[in-house]
C-alpha positions, 0 to 999 in steps of 0.5 A: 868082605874083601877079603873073604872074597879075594880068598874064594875067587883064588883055590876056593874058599879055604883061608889060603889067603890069609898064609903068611909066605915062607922061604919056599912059598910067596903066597896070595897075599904077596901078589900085586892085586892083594899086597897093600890092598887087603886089610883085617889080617891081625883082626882074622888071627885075633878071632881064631885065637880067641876061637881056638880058646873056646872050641878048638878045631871047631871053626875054619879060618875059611867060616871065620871069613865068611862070618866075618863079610857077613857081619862086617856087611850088617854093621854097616847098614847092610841085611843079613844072611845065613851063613853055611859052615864047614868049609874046609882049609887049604895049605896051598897059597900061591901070588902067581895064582892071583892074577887071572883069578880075581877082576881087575880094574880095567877089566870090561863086562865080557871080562867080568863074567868070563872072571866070575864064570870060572868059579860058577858065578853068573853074569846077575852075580857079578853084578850084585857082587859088584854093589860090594864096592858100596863100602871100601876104599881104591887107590888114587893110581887106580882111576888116574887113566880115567882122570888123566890120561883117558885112552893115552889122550892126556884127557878126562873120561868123557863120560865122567860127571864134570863135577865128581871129576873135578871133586877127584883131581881135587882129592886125588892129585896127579902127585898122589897115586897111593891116596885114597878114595871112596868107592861110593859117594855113601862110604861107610854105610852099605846101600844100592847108592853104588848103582846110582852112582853108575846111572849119574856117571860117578862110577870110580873105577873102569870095571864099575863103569863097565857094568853100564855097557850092558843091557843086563848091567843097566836093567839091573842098576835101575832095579837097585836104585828102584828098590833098594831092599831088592839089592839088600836081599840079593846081595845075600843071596850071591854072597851065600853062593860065592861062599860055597866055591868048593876048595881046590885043596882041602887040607883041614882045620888050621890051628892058626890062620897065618900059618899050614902047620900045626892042623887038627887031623 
């Protein structure tokens, strides 16, 4: 699902970000919000290759993507959607491009829809968009202000459940930046608990948080935990809307997914 969703957020949905860098071109998955982040690369190659050998120049690796968070999303509890083909791949791929493309951690709500506005995603958007973090793991390093040093005060944040904070200090140590932790308290299994776990004060991140600071964010948690099936629905909703960022560059359809050259013309 990441990675479906870093690649439309930067150049639209065209696989770019599944291009390997060359000696003229460090590419998306080289940038610092992507590289050490994003996983499932060799899988994505395993599926084009076995595509290839079965219907060549039929499937993008940009529709492989967007099969792959869909059914990605279903095995792990989550409802189905359908899935529109015939997104076309691009050869641009650039790290630079990266940053101020995809939300960041420490973004607040105004930044998160300014963020998701760029690519035509309202504001409900972002936030249903935001439940993907029911499933996926972050970096220890990336809530230690939160942890730590909330606002440079060498303090927890306030507003984090003492419990849940002290469950943090014990998994993630101040000495383990690069541990992981659960994005949600029901990891492995897609579900509204993300939204419950905002409304309790166990949000990980600062951008999880940040959804709260806003009625529409709060009306919409409360929905969530309220009715689960809603935000299962929804969710394929947005999805399906993400998913049709018109590509920036359309280039064709890779032979491989890691690589511009060979294309079917």
């Amino acid at each position: 699902m990441r990675l479906h969703f870093h690649d439309c957020f930067v150049r639209g949905c065209d696989g770019s970000v599944l291009l390997n860098s060359t000696d003229s071109m460090l590419t998306e998955k080289e940038a610092l919000l992507n590289k050490g982040s994003l996983r499932g690369f060799e899988q994505i190659d395993e599926i084009k290759m076995e595509l290839e050998c079965a219907c060549p120049g039929v499937v993008s690796c940009a529709d492989i993507l967007a099969l792959v968070a869909r059914d990605a999303t279903v095995k792990l509890g989550g409802w189905s959607w359908p899935v529109f083909l015939g997104r076309v791949d691009g050869a641009g791929s650039f790290a630079d491009e990266v940053n101020g493309s995809l939300p960041e951690r420490r973004d607040n709500f105004t930044k998160l829809v300014e963020i998701f506005a760029k690519v035509g995603l309202d504001a409900q958007d972002m936030i249903i968009l935001s439940g993907g973090h029911s499933i996926g793991q972050a970096h220890c390093g990336a809530f230690f202000e939160r942890l730590y040093n909330f606002e440079g005060q060498n303090v927890t944040d306030p507003s984090m459940d003492p419990e849940f904070a002290a469950m943090l200090k014990a998994q993630c140590p101040e000495t383990n930046p690069l541990g992981f932790m659960a994005l949600d308290t029901t990891n492995g299994t897609f579900d509204s608990t993300y939204y419950w776990d905002l409304l309790t004060n166990r949000g990980l991140l600062e951008s999880d948080v940040a959804l709260l600071s806003d009625p529409l964010g709060v009306a919409y948690a409360i929905k969530a935990v309220l009715d689960p099936y809603s935000f299962l629905f929804e969710f394929g909703l947005a999805m399906i809307k993400m998913g049709n960022i018109p590509t920036a560059d359309p280039y064709g359809w890779r032979k491989h997914c890691a690589f511009t050259e060979p294309k079917y013309e």
